[in-house]
VOBA-1610 file (N, C-alpha, C; in pm, whole numbers, padded with zeros to 5 digits, always signed):
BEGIN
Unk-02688-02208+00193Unk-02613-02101+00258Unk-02601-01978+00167Unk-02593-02016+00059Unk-02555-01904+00010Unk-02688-01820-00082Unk-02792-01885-00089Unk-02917-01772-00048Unk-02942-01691+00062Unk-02898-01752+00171Unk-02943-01681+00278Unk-02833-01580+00290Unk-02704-01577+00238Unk-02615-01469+00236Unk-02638-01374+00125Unk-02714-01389+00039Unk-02746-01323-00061Unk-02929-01258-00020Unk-03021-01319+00050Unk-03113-01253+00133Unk-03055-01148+00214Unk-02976-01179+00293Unk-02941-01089+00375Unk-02880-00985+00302Unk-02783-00966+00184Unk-02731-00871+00147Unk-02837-00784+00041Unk-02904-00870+00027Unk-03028-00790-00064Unk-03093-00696+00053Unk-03130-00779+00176Unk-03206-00676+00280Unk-03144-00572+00338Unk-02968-00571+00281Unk-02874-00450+00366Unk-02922-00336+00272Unk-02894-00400+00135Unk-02917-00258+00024Unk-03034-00224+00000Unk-03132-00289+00005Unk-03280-00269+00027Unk-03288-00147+00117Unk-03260-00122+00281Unk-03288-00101+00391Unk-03129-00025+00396Unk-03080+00052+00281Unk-02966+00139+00325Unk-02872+00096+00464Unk-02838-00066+00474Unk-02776-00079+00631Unk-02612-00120+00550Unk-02512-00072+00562Unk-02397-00080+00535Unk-02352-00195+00628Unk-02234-00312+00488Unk-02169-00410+00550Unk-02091-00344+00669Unk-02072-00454+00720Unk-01979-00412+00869Unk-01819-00421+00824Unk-01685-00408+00838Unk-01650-00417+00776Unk-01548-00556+00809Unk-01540-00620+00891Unk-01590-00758+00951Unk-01618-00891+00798Unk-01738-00815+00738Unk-01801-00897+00660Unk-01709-00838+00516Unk-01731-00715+00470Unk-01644-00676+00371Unk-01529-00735+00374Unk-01453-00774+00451Unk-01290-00812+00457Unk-01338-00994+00450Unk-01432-01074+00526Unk-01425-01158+00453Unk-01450-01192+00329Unk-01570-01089+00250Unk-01617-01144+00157Unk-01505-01134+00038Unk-01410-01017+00087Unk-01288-01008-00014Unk-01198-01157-00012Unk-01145-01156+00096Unk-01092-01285+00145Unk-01148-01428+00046Unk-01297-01448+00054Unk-01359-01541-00020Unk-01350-01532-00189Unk-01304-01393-00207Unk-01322-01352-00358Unk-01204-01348-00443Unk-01102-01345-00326Unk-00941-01399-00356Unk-00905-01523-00342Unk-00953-01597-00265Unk-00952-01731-00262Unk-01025-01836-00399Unk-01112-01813-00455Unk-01174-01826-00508Unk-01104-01802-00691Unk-01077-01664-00647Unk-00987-01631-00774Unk-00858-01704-00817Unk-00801-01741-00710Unk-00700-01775-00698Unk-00701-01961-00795Unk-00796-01978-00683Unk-00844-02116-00691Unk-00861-02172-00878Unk-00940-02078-00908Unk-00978-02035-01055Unk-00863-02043-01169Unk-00753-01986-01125Unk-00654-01956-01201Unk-00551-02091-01175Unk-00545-02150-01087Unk-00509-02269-01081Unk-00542-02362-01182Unk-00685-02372-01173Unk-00772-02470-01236Unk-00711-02441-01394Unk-00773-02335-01402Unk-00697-02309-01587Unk-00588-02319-01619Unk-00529-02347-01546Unk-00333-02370-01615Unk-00341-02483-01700Unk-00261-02447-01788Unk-00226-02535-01887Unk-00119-02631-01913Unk-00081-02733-01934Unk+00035-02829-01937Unk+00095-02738-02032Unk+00228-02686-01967Unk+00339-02634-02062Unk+00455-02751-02157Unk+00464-02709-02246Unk+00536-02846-02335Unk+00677-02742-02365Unk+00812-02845-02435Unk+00909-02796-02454Unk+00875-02762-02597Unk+00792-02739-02630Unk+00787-02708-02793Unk+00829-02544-02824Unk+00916-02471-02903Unk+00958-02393-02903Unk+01081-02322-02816Unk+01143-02439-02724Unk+01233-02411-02621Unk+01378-02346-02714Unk+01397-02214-02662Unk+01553-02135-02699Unk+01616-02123-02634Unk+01729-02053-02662Unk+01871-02009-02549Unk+01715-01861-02489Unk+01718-01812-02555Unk+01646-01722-02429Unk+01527-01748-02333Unk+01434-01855-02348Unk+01377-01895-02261Unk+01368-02041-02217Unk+01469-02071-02176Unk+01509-02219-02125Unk+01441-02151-02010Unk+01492-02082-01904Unk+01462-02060-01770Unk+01287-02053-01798Unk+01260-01982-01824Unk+01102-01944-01807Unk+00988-02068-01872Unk+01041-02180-01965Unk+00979-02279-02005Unk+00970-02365-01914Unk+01124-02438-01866Unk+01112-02535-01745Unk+01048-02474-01632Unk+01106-02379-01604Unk+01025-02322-01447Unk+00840-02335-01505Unk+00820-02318-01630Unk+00697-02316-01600Unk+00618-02462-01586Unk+00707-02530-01639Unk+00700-02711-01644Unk+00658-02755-01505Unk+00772-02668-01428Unk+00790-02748-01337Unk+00659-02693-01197Unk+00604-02591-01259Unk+00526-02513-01159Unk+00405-02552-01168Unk+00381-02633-01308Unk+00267-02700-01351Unk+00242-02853-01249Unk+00374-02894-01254Unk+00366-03038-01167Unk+00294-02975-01029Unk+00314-02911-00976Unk+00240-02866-00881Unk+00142-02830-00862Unk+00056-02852-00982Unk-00081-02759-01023Unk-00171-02872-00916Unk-00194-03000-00891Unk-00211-03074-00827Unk-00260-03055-00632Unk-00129-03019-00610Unk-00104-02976-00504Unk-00163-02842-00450Unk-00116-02741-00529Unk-00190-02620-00535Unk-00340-02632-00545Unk-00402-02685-00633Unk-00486-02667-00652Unk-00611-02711-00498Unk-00504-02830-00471Unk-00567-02861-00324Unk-00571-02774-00246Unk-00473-02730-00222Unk-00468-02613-00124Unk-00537-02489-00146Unk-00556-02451-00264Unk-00639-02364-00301Unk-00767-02390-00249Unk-00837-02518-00264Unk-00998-02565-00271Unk-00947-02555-00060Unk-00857-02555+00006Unk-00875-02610+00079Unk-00871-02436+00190Unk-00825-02346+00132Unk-00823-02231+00192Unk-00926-02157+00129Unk-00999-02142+00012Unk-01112-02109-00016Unk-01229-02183+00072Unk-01186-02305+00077Unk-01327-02357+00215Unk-01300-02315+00346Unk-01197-02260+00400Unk-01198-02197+00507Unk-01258-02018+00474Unk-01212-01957+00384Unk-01259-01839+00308Unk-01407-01849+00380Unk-01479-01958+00309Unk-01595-01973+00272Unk-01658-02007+00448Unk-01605-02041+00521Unk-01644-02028+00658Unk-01607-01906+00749Unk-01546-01841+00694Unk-01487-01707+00759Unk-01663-01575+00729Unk-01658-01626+00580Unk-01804-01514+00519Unk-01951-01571+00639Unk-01956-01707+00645Unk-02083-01783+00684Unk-02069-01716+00870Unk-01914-01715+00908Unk-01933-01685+01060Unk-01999-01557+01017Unk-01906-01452+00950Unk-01960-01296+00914Unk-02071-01263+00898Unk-02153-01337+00811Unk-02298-01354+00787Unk-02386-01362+00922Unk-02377-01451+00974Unk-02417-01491+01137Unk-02436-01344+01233Unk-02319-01311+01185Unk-02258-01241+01339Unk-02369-01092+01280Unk-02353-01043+01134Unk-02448-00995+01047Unk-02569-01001+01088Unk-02598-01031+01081Unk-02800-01071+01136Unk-02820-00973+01202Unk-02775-00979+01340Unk-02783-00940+01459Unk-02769-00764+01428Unk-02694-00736+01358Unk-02710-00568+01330Unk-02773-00579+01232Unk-02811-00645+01179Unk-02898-00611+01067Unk-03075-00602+01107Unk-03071-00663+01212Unk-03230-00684+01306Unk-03257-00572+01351Unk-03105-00532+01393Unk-03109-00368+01503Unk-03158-00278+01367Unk-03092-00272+01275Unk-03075-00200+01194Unk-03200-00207+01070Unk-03289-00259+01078Unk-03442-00286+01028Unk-03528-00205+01121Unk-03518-00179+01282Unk-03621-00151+01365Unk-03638-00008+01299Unk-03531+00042+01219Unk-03636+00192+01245Unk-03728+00211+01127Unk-03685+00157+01002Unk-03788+00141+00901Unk-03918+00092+00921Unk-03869-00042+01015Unk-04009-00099+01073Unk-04118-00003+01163Unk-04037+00071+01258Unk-04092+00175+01313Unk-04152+00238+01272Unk-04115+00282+01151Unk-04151+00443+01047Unk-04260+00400+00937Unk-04282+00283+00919Unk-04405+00182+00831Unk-04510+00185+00965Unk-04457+00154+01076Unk-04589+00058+01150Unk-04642+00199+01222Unk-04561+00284+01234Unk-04642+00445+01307Unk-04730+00513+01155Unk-04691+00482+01016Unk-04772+00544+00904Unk-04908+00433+00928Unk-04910+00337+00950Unk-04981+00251+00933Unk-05064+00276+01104Unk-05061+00303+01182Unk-05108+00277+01287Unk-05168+00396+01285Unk-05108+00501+01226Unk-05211+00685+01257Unk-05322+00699+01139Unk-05288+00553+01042Unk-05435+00583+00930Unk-05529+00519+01097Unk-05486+00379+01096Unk-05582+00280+01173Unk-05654+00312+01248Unk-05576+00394+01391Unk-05616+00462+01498Unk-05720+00569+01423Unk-05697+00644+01355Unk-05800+00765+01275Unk-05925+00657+01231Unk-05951+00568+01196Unk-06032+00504+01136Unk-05996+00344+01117Unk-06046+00278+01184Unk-05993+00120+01143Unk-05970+00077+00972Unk-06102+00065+00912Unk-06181+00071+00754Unk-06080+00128+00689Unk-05997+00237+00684Unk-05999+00348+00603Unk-05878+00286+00514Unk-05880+00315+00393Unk-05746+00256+00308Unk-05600+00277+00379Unk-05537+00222+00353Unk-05324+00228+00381Unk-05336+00269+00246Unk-05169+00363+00265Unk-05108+00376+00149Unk-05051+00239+00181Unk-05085+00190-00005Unk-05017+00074-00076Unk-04845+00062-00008Unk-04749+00170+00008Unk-04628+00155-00010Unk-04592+00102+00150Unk-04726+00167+00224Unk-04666+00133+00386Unk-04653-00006+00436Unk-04789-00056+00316Unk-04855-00225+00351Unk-04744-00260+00259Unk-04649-00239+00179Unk-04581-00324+00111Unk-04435-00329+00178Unk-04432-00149+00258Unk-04327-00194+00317Unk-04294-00300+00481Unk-04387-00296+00502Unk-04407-00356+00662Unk-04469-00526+00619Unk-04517-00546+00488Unk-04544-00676+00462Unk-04412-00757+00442Unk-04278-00615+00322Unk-04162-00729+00336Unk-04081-00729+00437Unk-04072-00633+00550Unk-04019-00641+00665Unk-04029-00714+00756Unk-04171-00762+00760Unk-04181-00908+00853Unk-04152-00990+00761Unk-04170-01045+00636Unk-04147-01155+00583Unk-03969-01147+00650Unk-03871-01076+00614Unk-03751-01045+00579Unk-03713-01060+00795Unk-03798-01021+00833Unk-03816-01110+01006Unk-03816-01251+01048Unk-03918-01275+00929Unk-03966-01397+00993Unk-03861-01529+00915Unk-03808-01422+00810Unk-03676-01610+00762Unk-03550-01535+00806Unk-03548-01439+00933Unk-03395-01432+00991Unk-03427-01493+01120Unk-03518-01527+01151Unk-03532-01564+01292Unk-03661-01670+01271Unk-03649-01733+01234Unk-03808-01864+01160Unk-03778-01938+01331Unk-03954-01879+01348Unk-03954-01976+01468Unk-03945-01940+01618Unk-03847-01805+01621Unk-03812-01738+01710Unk-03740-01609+01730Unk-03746-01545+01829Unk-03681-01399+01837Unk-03547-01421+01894Unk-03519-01487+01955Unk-03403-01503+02018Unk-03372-01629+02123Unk-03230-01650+02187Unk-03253-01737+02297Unk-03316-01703+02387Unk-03346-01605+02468Unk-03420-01545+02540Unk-03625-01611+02520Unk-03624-01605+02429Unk-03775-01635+02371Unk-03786-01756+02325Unk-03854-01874+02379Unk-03871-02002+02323Unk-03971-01950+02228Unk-03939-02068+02102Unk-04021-02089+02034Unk-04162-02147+02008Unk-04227-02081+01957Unk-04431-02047+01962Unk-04428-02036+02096Unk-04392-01946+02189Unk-04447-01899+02324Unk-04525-01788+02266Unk-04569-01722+02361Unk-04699-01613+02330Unk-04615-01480+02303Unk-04482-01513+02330Unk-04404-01399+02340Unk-04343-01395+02151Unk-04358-01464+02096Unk-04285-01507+01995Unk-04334-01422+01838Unk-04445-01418+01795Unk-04467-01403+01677Unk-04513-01187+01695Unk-04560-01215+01823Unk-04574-01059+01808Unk-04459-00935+01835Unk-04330-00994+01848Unk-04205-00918+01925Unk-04128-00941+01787Unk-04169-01026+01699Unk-04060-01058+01591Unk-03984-00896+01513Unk-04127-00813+01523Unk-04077-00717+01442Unk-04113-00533+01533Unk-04124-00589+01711Unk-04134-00486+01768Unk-04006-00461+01870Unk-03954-00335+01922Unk-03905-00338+02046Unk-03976-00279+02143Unk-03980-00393+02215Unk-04103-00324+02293Unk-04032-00262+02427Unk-04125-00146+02460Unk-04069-00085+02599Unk-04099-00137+02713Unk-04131-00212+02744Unk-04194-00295+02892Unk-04326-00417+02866Unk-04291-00488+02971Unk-04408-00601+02928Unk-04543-00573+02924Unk-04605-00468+02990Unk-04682-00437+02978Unk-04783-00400+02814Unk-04709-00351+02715Unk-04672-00355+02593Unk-04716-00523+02578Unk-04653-00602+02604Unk-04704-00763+02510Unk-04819-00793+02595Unk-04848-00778+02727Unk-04953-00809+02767Unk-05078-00735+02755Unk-05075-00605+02728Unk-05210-00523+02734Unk-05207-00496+02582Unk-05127-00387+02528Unk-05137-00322+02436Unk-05125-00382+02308Unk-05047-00461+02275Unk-05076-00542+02192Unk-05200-00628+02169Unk-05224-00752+02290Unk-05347-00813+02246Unk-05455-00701+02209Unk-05458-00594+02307Unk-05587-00519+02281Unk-05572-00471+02102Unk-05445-00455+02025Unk-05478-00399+01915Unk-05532-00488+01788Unk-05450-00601+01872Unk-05465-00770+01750Unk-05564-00844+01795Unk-05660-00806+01880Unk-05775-00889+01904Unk-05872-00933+01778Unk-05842-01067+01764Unk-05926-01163+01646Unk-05875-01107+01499Unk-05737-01060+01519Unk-05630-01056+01400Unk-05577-01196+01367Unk-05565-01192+01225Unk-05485-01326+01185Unk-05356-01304+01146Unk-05272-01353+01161Unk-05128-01319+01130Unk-05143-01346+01014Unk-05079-01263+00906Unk-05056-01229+00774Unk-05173-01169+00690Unk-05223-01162+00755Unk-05375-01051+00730Unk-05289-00924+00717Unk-05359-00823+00683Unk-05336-00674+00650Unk-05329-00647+00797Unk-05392-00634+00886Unk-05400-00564+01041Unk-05305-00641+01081
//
């Protein structure tokens, strides 16, 4: 889980797409919980060694706040694992603008890349277009492995070529596409 929350946040700052703030408020949530949790753990058994008239109060109270370290500490591990399901829904719910929010880069790679092609099939890509549209489907294909959506069963004909298009009408997956990927291999350069 927590690669794939760390993929995804690499692909927000990668791709200039700002947390939602949804996800910011959990990930704080997880980072206080956590902290919290932390500071529990490190407490130390307080002893009466050095006990005075001026800190009787603040020695026992701390004695006694320690017996609880136990307890706390459960509760800590036990609201940091809810923390920690609050980020994973956030993450989830994440994707989904983050897919929206890839199409136009993807757009702006696959139109540099399509006006060399169309001009000349042969003719070199700039390096940066093929590198950017190579990690954009990769960064497609492990947010959605397998499929585009419920809408789209998985390996239908509809599946591997929509991963990283929006297309305007079906006509688009049925004509215009095959005609451009005819005897293309997926993960080939074309």
């Amino acid at each position: 889980m927590n690669m794939e929350r760390y993929f995804l946040a690499n692909a927000a700052e990668t791709y200039a797409v700002d947390l939602p703030e949804y996800l910011v408020t959990a990930k704080a949530f997880l980072d206080a919980a956590t902290k919290y949790r932390t500071e529990v753990e490190a407490l130390e058994q307080p002893t009466l060694e050095g006990v005075n008239a001026k800190n009787i109060a603040k020695t026992i109270d701390a004695i006694l706040v320690f017996s609880q370290r136990d307890e706390r500490l459960r509760l800590a591990a036990r609201v940091e694992h809810i923390a920690d399901g609050d980020v994973e829904t956030a993450y989830a719910r994440f994707k989904q603008v983050l897919l929206i929010e890839l199409a136009a880069p993807f757009d702006k790679a696959a139109a540099e890349f399509m006006a060399v092609y169309d001009r000349a099939p042969d003719a070199p890509q700039d390096p940066a277009t093929v590198a950017t549209l190579g990690e954009l489907v990769r960064v497609r294909d492990q947010m959605a492995p397998g499929r585009v959506g419920d809408a789209t069963p998985a390996n239908s004909g509809a599946d591997l070529p929509t991963r990283c298009a929006t297309l305007l009408c079906m006509e688009d997956l049925a004509v215009k596409i095959p005609h451009r990927t005819h005897a293309m291999q997926r993960g080939s350069l074309e």
